[in-house]
N, C-alpha and C positions, 0 to 999 in steps of 0.2 A: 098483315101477314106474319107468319113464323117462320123460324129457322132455327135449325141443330147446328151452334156455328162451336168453330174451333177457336178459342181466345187463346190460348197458349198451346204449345208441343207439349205433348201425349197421349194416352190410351182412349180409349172408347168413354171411359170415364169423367173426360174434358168436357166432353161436350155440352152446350149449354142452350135450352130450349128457350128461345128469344125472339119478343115483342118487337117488330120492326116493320118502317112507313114501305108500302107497296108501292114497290116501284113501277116508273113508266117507260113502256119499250122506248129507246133509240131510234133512230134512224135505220131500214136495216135488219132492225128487231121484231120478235114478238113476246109477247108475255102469256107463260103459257098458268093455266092454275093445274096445280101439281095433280093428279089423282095416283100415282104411284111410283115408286123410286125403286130403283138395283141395287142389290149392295155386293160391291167387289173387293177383290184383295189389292187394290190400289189406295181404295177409300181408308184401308188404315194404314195404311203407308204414310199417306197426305197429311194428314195429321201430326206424323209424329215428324214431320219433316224428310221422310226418308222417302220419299216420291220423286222423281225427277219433274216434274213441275210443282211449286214452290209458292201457293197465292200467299200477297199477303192478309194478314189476319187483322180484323176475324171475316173468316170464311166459314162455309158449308161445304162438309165433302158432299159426294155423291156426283158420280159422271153418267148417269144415264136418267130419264125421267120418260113419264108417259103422261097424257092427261089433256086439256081441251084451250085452243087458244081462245084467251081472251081478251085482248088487245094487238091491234097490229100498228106499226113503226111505218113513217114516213119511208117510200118506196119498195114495200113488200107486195109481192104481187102473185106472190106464188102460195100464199095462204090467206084464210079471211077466219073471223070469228067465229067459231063455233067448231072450227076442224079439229078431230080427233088425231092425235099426235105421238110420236116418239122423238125427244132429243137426247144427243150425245152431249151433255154438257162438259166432260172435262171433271171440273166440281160444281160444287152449287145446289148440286140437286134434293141435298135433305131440306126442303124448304117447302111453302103449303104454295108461293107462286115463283117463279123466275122468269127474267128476262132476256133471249138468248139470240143468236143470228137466224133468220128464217131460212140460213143455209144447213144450221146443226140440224133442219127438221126434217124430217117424214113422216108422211100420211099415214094411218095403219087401218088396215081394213076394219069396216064396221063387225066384224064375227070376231076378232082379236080382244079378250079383254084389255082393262087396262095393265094388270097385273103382269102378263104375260109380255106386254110388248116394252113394259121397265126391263125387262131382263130378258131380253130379244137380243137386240143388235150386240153389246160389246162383247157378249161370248160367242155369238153365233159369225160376226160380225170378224171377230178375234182368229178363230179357228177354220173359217171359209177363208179367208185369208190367207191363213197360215199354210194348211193342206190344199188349197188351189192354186194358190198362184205365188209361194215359195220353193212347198214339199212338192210339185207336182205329181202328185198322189194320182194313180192311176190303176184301172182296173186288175182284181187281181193281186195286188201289190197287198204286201202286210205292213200293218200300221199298228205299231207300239205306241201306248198312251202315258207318261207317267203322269199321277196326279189325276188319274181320267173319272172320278168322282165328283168332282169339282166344278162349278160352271162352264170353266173352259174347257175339261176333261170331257163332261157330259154332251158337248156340246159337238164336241170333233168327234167322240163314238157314232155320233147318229150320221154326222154328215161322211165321215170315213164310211162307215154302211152304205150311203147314199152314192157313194162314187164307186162302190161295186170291191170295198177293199176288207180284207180280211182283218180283223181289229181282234187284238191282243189289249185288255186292259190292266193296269199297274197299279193297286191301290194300297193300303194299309191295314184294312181290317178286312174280315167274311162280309159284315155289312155292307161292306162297300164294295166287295165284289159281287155280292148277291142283285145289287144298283143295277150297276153295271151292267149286268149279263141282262138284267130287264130294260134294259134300251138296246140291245142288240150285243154286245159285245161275245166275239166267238170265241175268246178262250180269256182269262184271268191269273193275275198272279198276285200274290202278296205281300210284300214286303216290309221290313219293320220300321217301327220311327225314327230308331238308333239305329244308320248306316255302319259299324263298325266294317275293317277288312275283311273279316268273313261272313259280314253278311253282302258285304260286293260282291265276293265270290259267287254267292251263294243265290242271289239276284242276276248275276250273269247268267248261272249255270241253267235258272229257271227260262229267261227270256228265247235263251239259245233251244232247250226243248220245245217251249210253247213257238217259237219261227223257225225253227226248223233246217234244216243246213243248207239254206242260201242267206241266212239272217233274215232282221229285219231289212224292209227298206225304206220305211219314212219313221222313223221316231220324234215324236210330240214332248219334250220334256218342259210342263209346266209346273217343275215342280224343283228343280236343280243340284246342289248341295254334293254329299258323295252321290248321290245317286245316279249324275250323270257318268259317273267313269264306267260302270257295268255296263250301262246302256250302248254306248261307243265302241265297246269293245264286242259285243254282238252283231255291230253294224251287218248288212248284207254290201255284196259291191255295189258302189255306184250310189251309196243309199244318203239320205237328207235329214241330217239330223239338225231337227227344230230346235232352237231358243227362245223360248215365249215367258218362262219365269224364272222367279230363284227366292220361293218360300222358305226353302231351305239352304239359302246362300248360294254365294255365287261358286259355281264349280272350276275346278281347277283340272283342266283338260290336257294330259301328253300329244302334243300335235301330229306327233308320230302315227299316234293310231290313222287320223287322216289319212296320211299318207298311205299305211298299210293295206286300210280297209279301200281307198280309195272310192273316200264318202265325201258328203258335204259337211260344214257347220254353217247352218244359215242361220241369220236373224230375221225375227220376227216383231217388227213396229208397227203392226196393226193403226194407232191412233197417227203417226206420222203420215203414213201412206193414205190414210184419207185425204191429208189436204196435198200432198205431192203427186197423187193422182184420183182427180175425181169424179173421173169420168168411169173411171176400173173399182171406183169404190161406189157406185150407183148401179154398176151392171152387177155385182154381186149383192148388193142389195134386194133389186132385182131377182137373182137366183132364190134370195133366201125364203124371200116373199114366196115365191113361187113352190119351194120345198114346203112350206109351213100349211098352202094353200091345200098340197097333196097329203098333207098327214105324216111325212119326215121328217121332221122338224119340231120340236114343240118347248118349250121350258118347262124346264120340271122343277118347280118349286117347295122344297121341303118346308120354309119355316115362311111364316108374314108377321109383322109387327108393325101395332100403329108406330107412325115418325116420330113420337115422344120418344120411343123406347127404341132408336137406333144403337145405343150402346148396345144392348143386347143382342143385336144383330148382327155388329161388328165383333162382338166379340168370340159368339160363333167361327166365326171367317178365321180369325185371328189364330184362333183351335183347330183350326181344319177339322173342326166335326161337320161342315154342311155338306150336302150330297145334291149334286144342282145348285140351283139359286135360293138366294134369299130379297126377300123384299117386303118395303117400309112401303104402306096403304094411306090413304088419307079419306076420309070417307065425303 
């Protein structure tokens, strides 16, 4: 087998494509052979050490994978060889086989390519989450996206649609809003890369015409930095503002407005909450399946590259030029 492993902290350019003995599932285990990986904005976090999980090296990033089991572990009973798969691995997953708990797995329909179900669950997975069962996002309601070009962005326009909500999306270029409004998004705004204070100003001023004078009431900010103060400060009453990223650093919030607005600040730990509740992360599973089945749902994949060339995939991410996902193939 191979793997893109990380021998030391740093960039996309670390990484080292490496001859290594195939391993045998655990106990527990299965081994699945890769047919296609995700690539997220965690995976270059991991790397440079600046992830809140911390493997030691050398490792493989990569937390999501698709592809076909090929071996199964002493007391697995819930899959057999040859099942068509999706795992949440954490990292690991730039690699041609890995060996993972038969709990990280799920089934994925025979009409689901591979490619598509690498980059299914941790955005779909992320933002069902996030807008179901934190934002309580409900019909009707507007939902502000920052960052909503993005996997996770892309991900909660379509499922915000799905739950019957008016979607406002917040991006950085026309490209990206032209994306956007092609997955549904009912109105657009654009903001720059450099938050200076008048462009807070000037980003409030927009979000408050595009929601209009009740505000928003679910804000998505996967994206952080200055950008979260404008957003907070449009709140609608009563309204849930997400914390799901901070590409653009961690933002520095007057708690006041809270108070004012009489909103929320909620967090969003999508990967915790699976294993703290995993009975609410199989029923939404479940949903997503279910959306995907109906044609609401789908990944939208701007770039693929063989798993030789993950650096260039990450470094994409890294740029935030992608629009949707990207994903590493193995043929």
């Amino acid at each position: 087998m191979h793997a893109m492993l990380s021998t030391a902290p740093g960039g996309p350019d670390t990484l080292e494509w490496t001859d290594l003995p195939t391993p045998a599932p655990k106990k527990g285990e299965v081994r699945i052979a890769v047919r296609a990986a995700g690539v997220n904005f965690p995976d270059t976090l991991i790397i440079e050490d600046l992830y809140q999980i911390k493997p030691p090296r050398p490792f493989a990033p990569g937390g999501e994978v698709s592809g076909v089991v090929e071996a199964v572990g002493d007391g697995v009973t819930t899959l057999a060889q040859g099942d068509r798969v999706l795992a949440m691995t954490g990292f690991g997953g730039f690699t041609t086989h890995i060996c993972t708990p038969a709990t990280s797995c799920v089934k994925i329909p025979d009409a689901m390519p591979f490619d598509e179900a690498a980059c299914f669950l941790f955005t779909y997975g992320t933002s069902h989450y996030a807008l179901k069962d934190r934002g309580l996002l409900q019909p009707g309601e507007t939902l502000l996206i920052l960052g909503a070009a993005g996997g996770v962005g892309a991900a909660a326009i379509e499922l915000g649609k799905a739950a019957g909500a008016r979607v406002i999306a917040a991006v950085s270029s026309e490209e990206k809003a032209a994306f956007c409004t092609s997955l549904g998004a009912d109105d657009t705004i654009i903001y720059p890369r450099d938050m200076d204070r008048d462009a807070q100003k000037a980003l409030g001023a927009a979000i408050k015409t595009a929601a209009g004078p009740n505000g928003v009431d679910v804000a998505y900010d996967a994206v952080g930095g200055d950008y979260a103060n404008p957003v907070i400060r449009s709140m609608g009453w009563n309204g849930r503002f997400l914390v799901v990223g901070f590409p653009a650093g961690i933002p520095s919030i007057p708690l006041n407005l809270a108070l004012l607005k009489s909103c929320q600040i909620v967090g969003v730990f999508w990967g915790a909450s699976i294993y703290r509740d995993p009975a609410g992360h199989m029923q939404n599973v479940s949903e997503l399946f279910d959306l995907y089945a109906k044609g609401k749902v789908k990944p939208h994949i701007s770039a693929r590259f063989p798993m030789q060339e993950a650096a260039q995939a990450l470094a994409l991410i890294s740029d935030r030029k992608v629009q949707g996902k990207v994903v590493l193939t193995l043929d």
